[in-house]
Kinemage of the C-alpha trace (Angstrom):
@kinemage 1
@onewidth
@group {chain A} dominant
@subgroup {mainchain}
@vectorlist {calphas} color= white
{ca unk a 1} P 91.708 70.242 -16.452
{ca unk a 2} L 89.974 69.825 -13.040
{ca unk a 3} L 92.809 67.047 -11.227
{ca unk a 4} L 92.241 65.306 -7.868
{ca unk a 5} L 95.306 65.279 -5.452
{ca unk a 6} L 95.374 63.594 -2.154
{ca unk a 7} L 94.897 66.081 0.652
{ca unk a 8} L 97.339 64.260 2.672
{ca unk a 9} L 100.813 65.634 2.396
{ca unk a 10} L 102.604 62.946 -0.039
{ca unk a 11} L 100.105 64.591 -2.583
{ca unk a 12} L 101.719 67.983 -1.524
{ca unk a 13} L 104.878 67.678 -5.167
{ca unk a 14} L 101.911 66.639 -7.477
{ca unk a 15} L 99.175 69.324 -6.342
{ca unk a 16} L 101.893 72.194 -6.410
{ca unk a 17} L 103.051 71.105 -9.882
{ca unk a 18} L 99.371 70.787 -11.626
{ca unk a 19} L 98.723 74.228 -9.650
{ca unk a 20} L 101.934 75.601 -11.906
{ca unk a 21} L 100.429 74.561 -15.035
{ca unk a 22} L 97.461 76.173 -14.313
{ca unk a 23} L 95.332 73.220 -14.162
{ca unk a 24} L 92.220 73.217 -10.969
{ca unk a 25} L 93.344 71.331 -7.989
{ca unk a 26} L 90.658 69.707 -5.780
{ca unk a 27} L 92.262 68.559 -2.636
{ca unk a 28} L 90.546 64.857 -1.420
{ca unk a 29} L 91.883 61.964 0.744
{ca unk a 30} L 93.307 59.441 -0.541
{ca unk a 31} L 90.248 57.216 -0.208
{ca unk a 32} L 87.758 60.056 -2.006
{ca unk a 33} L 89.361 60.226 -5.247
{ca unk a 34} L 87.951 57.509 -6.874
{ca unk a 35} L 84.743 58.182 -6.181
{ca unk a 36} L 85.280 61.848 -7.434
{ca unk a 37} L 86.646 60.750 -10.563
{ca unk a 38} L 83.763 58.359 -10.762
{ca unk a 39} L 80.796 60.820 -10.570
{ca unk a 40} L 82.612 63.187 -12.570
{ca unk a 41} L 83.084 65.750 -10.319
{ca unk a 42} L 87.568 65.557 -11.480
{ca unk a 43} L 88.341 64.848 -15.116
{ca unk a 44} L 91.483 63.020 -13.188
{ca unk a 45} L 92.734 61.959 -10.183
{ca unk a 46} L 95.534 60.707 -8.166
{ca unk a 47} L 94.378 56.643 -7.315
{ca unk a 48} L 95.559 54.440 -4.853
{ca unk a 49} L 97.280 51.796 -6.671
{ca unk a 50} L 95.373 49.170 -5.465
{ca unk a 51} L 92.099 50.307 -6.303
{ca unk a 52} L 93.933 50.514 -9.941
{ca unk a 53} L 94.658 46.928 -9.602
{ca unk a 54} L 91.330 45.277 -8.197
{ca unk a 55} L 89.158 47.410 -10.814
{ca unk a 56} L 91.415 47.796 -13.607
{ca unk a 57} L 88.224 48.597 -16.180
{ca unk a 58} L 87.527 51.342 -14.709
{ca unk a 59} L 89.960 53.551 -15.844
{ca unk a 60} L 93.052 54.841 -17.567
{ca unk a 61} L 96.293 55.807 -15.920
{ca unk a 62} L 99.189 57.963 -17.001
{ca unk a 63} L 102.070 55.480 -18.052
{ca unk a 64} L 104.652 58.446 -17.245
{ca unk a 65} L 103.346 59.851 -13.693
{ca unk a 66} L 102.305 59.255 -10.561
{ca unk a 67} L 103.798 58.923 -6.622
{ca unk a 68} L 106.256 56.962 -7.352
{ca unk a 69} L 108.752 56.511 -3.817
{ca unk a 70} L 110.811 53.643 -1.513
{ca unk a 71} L 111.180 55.174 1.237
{ca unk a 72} L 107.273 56.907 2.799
{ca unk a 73} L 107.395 58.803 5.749
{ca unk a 74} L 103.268 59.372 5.464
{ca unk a 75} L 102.517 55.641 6.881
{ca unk a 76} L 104.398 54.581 9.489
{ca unk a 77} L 103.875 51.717 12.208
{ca unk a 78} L 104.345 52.934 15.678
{ca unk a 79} L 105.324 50.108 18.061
{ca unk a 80} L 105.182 50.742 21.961
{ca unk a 81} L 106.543 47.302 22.900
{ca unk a 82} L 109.146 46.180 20.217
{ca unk a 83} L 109.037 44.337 16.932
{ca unk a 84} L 109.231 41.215 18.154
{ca unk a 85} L 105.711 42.099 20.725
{ca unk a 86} L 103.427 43.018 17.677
{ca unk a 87} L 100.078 41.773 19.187
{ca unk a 88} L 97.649 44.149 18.254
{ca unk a 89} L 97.318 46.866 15.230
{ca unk a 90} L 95.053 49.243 14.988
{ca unk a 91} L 94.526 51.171 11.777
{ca unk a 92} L 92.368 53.457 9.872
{ca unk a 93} L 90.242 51.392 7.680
{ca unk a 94} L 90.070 53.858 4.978
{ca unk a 95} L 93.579 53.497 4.038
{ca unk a 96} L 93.235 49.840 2.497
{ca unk a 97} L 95.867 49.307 0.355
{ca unk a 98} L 98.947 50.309 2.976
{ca unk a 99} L 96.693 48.392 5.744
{ca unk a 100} L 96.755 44.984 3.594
{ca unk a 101} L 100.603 46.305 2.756
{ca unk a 102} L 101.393 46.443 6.806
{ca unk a 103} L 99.735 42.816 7.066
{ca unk a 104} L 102.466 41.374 4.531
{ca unk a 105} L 105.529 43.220 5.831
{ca unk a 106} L 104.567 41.919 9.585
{ca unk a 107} L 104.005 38.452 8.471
{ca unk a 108} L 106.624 38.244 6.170
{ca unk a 109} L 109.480 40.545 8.123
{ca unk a 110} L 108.602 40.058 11.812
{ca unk a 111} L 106.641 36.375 11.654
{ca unk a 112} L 103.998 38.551 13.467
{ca unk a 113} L 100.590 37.094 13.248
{ca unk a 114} L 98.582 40.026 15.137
{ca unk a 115} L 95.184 41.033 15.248
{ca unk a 116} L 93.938 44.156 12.821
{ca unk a 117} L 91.582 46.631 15.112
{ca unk a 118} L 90.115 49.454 13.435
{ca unk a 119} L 89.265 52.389 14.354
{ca unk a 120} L 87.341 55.864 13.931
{ca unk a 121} L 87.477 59.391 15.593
{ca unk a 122} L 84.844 58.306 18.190
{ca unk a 123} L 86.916 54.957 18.883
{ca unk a 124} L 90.269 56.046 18.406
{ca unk a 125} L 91.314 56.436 21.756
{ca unk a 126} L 90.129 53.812 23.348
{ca unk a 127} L 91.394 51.361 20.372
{ca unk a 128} L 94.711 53.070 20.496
{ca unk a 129} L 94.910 52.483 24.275
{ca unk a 130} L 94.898 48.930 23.843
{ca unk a 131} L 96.829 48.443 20.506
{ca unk a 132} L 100.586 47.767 20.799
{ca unk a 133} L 100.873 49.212 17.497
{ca unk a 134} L 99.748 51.956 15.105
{ca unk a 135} L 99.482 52.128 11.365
{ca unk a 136} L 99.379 55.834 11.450
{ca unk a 137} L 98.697 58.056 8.214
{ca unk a 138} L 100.556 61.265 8.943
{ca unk a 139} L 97.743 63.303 8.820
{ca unk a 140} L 97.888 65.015 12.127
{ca unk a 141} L 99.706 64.701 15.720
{ca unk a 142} L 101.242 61.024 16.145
{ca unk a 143} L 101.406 59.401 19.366
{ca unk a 144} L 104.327 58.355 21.004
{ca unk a 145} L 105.871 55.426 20.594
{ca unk a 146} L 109.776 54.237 21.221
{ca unk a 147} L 109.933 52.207 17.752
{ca unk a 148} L 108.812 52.862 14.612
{ca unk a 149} L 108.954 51.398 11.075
{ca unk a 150} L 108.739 53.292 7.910
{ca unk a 151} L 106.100 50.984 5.428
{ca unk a 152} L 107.682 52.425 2.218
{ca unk a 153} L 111.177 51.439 3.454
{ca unk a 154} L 109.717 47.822 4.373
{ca unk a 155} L 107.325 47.594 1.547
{ca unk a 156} L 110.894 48.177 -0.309
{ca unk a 157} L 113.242 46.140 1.278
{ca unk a 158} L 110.480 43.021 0.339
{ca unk a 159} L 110.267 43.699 -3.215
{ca unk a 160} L 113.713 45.163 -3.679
{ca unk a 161} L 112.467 48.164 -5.415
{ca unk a 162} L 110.418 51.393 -5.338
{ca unk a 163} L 106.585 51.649 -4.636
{ca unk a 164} L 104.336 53.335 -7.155
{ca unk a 165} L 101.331 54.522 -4.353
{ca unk a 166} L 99.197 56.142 -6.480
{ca unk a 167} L 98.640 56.313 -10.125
{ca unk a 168} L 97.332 59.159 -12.596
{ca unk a 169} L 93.591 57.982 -13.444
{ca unk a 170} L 91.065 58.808 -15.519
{ca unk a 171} L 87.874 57.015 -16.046
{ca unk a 172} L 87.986 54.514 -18.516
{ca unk a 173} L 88.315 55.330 -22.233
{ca unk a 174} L 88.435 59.286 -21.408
{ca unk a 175} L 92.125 59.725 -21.755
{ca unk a 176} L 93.615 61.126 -25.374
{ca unk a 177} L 96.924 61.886 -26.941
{ca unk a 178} L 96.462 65.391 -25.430
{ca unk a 179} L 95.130 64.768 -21.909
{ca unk a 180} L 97.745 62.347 -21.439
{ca unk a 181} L 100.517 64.863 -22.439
{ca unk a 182} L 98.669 67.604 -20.342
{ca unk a 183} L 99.036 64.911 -16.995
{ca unk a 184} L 102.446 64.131 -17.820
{ca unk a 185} L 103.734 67.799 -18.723
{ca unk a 186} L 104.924 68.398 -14.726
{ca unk a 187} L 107.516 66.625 -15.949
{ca unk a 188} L 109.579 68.443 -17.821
{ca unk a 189} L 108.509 71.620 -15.458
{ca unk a 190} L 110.257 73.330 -13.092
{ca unk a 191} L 110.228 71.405 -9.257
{ca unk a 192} L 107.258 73.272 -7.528
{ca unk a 193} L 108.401 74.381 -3.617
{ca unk a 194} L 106.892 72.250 -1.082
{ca unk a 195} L 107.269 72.719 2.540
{ca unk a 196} L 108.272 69.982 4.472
{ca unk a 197} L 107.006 69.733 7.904
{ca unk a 198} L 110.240 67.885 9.403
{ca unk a 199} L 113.080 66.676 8.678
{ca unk a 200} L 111.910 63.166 7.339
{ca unk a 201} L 109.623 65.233 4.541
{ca unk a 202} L 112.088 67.268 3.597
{ca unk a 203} L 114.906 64.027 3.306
{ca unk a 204} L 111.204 62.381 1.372
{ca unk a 205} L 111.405 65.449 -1.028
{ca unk a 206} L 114.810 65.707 -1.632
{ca unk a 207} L 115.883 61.920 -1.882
{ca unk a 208} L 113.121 59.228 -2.097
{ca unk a 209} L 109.920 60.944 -4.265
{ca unk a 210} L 109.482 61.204 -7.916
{ca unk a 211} L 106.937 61.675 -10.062
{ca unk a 212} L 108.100 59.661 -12.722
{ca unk a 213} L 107.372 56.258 -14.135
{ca unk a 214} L 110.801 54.649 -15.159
{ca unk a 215} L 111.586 51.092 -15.581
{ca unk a 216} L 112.492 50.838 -11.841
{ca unk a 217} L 109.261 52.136 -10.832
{ca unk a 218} L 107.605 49.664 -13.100
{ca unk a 219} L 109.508 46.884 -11.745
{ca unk a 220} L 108.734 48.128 -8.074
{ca unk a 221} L 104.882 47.923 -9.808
{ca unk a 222} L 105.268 44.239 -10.703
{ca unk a 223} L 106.921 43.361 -7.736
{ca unk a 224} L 103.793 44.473 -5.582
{ca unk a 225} L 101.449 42.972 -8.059
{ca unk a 226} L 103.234 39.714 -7.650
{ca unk a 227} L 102.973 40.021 -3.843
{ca unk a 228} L 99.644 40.919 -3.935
{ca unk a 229} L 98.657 38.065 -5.828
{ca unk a 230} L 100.577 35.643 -3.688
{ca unk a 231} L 99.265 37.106 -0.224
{ca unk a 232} L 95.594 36.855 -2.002
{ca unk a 233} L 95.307 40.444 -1.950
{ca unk a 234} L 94.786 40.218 -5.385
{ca unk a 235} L 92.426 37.026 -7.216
{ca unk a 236} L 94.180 37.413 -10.389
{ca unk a 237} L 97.390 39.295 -12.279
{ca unk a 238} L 95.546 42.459 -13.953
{ca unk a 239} L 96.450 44.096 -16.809
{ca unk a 240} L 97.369 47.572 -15.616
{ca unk a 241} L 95.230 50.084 -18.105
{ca unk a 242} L 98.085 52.356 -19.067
{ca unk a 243} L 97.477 54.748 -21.874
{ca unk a 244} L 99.243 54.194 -25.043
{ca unk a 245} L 98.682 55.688 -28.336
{ca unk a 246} L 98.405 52.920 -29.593
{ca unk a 247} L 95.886 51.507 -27.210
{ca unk a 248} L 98.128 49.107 -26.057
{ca unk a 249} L 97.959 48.023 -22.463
{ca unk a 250} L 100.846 46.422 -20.543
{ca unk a 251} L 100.274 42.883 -18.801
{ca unk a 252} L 102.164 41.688 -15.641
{ca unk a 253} L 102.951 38.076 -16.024
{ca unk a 254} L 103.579 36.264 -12.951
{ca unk a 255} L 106.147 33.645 -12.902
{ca unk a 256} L 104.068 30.036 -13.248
{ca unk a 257} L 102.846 31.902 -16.873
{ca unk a 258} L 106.807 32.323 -17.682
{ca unk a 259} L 107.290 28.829 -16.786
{ca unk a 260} L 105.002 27.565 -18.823
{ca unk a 261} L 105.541 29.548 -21.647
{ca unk a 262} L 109.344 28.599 -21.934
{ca unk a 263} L 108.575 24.905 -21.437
{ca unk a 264} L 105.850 25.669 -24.885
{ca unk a 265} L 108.981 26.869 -26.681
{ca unk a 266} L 111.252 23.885 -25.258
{ca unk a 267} L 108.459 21.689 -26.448
């Protein structure tokens, strides 16, 4: 099977264990892979989970795998003035879902009500110049900056438990019994080596990853749905397309539809 894994190095477990199994690994962004799953040039891919969320009938995803983590060392904020001095952000638009993420941890952490500035390679440094902070993908060199912020470990500490990032996709209707199996065999593999480039990758690898989708990462997954939906990143609570063999799908409820199903049985 041809899979897409993000090119950015929290794809690095996932593209070294499909390698093992001898599947094709094309190496995208983070914000390519739908749109190479979508013209067909992957048979599956590695989704942010947002994009999941906003289009849900669109695809399929892997109810077993995907980047499942709290803690993220691949998105931090740099500060250059202190937490309580966020005026200014500047981010890289392409990363959407951990952009809208940053915007709820500052206003919900930090009471910070700053101003988003994007920017490109041609604007970067003159955006980064003025911003007081920097949603920075770890994709390359960093700039300096005497505070920082991890957004896994604050993404976590609001919903109380891991964040599934990215999900295992396929386009809608294309997943079977033995595709899903295939995507979910790195499993039950042996760990594949990957090379941290510091010491907070390798502390990523050895403590905070998996590739797993257990009950805590699907509570982590309702949590952020939840808050979503409350900061309006979301317009509705989606049904998640997970495969099942039974063609089942799994629905989030949010907690007004609890509510007011209880208060039906009362009645």
């Amino acid at each position: 099977m041809t899979i897409g894994i993000w090119s950015e190095p929290s794809g690095d477990w996932l593209a070294s264990a499909y390698d093992f199994l001898g599947h094709r690994v094309v190496r995208l962004p983070a914000y390519l892979t739908h749109d190479a799953l979508m013209r067909g040039e992957v048979e599956a891919a590695l989704i942010p989970t947002l994009s999941v969320l906003r289009d849900p009938d669109l695809y399929t995803v892997s109810l077993q795998v995907g980047l499942v983590a709290g803690a993220y060392p691949f998105m931090k904020l740099l500060i250059r003035d202190g937490l309580d001095k966020i005026k200014r952000v500047a981010f890289d638009p392409r990363y959407t879902q951990e952009v809208l993420m940053t915007r709820i941890v500052l206003a919900e952490h930090y009471l910070a009500q700053a101003k988003f500035t994007p920017f490109t390679e041609k604007t970067a440094t003159e955006v980064l110049e003025k911003a007081d902070t920097v949603l920075w993908p770890n994709i390359g060199e960093a700039p300096n900056a005497p505070y920082q912020l991890d957004l896994g470990q604050e993404w976590m500490d609001l919903t109380v438990y891991p964040t599934i990032w990215g999900l295992m996709a396929m386009r809608r209707d294309t997943m079977d019994v033995e595709k899903s199996e295939a995507l979910a065999a790195i499993l039950d593999a042996p760990m594949p080596l990957v090379k941290p480039k510091n010491e907070a990758q390798e502390d990523f690898w050895d403590t905070h990853f998996s590739g797993r989708i257990d009950d805590f990462a699907l509570a982590g997954l309702t949590a952020t749905i939840e808050t979503f939906f409350h900061h309006a990143v979301l317009e509705e609570i989606p049904e998640v397309p997970f495969f099942q063999s039974t063609d089942h799908t799994i629905e989030v409820e949010n907690e007004d539809e609890k509510e007011t199903d209880v208060a039906d049985e009362e009645d």
